[in-house]
N, CA, C and O atoms as a Tinker XYZ file with bonds, in Angstrom:
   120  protein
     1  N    158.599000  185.403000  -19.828000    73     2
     2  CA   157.520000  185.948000  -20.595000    64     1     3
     3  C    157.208000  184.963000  -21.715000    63     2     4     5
     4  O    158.175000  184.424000  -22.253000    81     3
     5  N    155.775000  184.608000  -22.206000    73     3     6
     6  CA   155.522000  183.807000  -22.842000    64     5     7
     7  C    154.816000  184.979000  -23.820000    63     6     8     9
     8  O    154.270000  185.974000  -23.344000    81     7
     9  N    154.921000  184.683000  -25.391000    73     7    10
    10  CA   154.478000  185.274000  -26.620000    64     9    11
    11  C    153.810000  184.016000  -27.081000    63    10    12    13
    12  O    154.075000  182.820000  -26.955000    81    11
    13  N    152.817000  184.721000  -27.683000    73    11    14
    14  CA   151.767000  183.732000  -28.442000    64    13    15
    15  C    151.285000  184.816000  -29.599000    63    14    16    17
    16  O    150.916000  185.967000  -29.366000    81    15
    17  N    151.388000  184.067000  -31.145000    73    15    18
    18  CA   151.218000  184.533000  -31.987000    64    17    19
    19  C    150.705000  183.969000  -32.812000    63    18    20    21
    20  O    151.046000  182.786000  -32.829000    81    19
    21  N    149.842000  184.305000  -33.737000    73    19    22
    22  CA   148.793000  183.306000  -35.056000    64    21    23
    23  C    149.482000  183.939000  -36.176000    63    22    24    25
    24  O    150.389000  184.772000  -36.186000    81    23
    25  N    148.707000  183.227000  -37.326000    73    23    26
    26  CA   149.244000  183.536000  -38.498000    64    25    27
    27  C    149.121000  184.848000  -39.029000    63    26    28    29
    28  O    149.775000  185.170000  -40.021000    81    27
    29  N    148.219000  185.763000  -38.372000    73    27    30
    30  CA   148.190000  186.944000  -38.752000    64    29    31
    31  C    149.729000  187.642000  -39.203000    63    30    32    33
    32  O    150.803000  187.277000  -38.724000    81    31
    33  N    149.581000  188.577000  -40.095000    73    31    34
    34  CA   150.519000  188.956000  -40.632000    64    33    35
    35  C    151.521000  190.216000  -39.779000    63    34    36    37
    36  O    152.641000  190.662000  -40.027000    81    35
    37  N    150.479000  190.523000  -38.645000    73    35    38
    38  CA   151.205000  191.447000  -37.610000    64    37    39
    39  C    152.057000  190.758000  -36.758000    63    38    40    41
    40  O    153.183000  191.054000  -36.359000    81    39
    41  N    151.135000  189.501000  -36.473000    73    39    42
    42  CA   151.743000  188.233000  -35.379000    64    41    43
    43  C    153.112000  188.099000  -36.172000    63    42    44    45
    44  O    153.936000  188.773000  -35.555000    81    43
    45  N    153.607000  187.599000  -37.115000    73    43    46
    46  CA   154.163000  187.235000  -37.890000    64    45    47
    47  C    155.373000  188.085000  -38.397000    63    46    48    49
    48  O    156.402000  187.761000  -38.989000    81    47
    49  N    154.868000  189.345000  -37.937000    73    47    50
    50  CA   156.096000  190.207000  -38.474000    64    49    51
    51  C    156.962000  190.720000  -37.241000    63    50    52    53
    52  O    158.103000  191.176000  -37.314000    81    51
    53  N    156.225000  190.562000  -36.144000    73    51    54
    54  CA   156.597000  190.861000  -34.473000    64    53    55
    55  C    157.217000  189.576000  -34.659000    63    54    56    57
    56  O    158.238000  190.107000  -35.095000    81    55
    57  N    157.476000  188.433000  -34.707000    73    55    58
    58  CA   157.702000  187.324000  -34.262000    64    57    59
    59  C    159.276000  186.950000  -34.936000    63    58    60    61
    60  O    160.280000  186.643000  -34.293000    81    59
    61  N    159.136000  187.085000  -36.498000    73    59    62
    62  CA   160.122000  187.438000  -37.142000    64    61    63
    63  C    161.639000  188.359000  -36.752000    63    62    64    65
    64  O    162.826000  188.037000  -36.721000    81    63
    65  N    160.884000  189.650000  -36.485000    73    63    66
    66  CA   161.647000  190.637000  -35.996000    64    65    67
    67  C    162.160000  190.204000  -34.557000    63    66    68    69
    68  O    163.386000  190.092000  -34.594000    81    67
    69  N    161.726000  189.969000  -33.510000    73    67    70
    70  CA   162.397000  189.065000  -32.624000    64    69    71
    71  C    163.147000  187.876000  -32.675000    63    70    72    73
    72  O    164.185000  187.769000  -32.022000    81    71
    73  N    162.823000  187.194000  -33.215000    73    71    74
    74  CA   163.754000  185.748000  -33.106000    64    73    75
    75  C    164.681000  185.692000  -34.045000    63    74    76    77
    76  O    165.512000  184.785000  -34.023000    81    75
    77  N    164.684000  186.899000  -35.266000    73    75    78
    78  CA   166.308000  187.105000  -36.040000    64    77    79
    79  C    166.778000  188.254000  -35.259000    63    78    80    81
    80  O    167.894000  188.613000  -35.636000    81    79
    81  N    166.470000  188.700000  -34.641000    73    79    82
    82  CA   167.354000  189.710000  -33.644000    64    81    83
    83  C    167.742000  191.182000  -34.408000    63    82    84    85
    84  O    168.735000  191.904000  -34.496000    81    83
    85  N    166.322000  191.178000  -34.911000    73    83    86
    86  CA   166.103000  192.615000  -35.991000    64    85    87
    87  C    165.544000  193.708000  -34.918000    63    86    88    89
    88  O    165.329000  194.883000  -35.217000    81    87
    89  N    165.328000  193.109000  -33.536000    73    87    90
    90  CA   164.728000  194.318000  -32.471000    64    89    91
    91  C    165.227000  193.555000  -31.533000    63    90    92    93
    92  O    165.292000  192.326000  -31.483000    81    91
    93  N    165.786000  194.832000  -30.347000    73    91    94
    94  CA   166.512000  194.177000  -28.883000    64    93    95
    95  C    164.855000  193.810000  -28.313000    63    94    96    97
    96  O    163.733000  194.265000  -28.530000    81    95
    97  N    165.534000  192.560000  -27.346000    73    95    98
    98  CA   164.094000  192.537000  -26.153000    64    97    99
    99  C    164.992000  192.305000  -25.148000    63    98   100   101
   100  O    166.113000  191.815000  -25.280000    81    99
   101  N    164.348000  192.752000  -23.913000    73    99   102
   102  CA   165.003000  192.499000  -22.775000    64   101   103
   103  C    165.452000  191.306000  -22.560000    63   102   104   105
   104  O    166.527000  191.446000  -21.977000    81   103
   105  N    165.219000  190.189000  -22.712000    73   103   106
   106  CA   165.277000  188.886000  -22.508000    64   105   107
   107  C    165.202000  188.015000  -23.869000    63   106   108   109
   108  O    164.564000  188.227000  -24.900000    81   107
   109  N    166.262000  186.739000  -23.439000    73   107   110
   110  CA   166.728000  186.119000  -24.574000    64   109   111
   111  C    165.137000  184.835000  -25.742000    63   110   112   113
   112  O    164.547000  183.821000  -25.370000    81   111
   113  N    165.070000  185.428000  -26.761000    73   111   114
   114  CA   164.142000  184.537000  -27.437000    64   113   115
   115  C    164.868000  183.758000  -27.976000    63   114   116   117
   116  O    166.043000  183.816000  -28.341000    81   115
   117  N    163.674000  182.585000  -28.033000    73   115   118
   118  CA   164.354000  181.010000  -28.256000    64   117   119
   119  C    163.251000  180.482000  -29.124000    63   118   120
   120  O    163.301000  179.329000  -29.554000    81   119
């Protein structure tokens, strides 16, 4: 799965929360 996100501040807070591992995802982010 590919994520694509802009500077928006929603983009930004989804993006955050995934890649410090503040929310499970099925699959490993890098």
């Amino acid at each position: 799965m590919e994520l694509g996100y802009s500077f928006c501040p929603n983009d930004t807070f989804i993006f955050y929360a995934l890649s410090h591992g503040k929310v499970k995802a099925p699959v490993e982010v890098k």
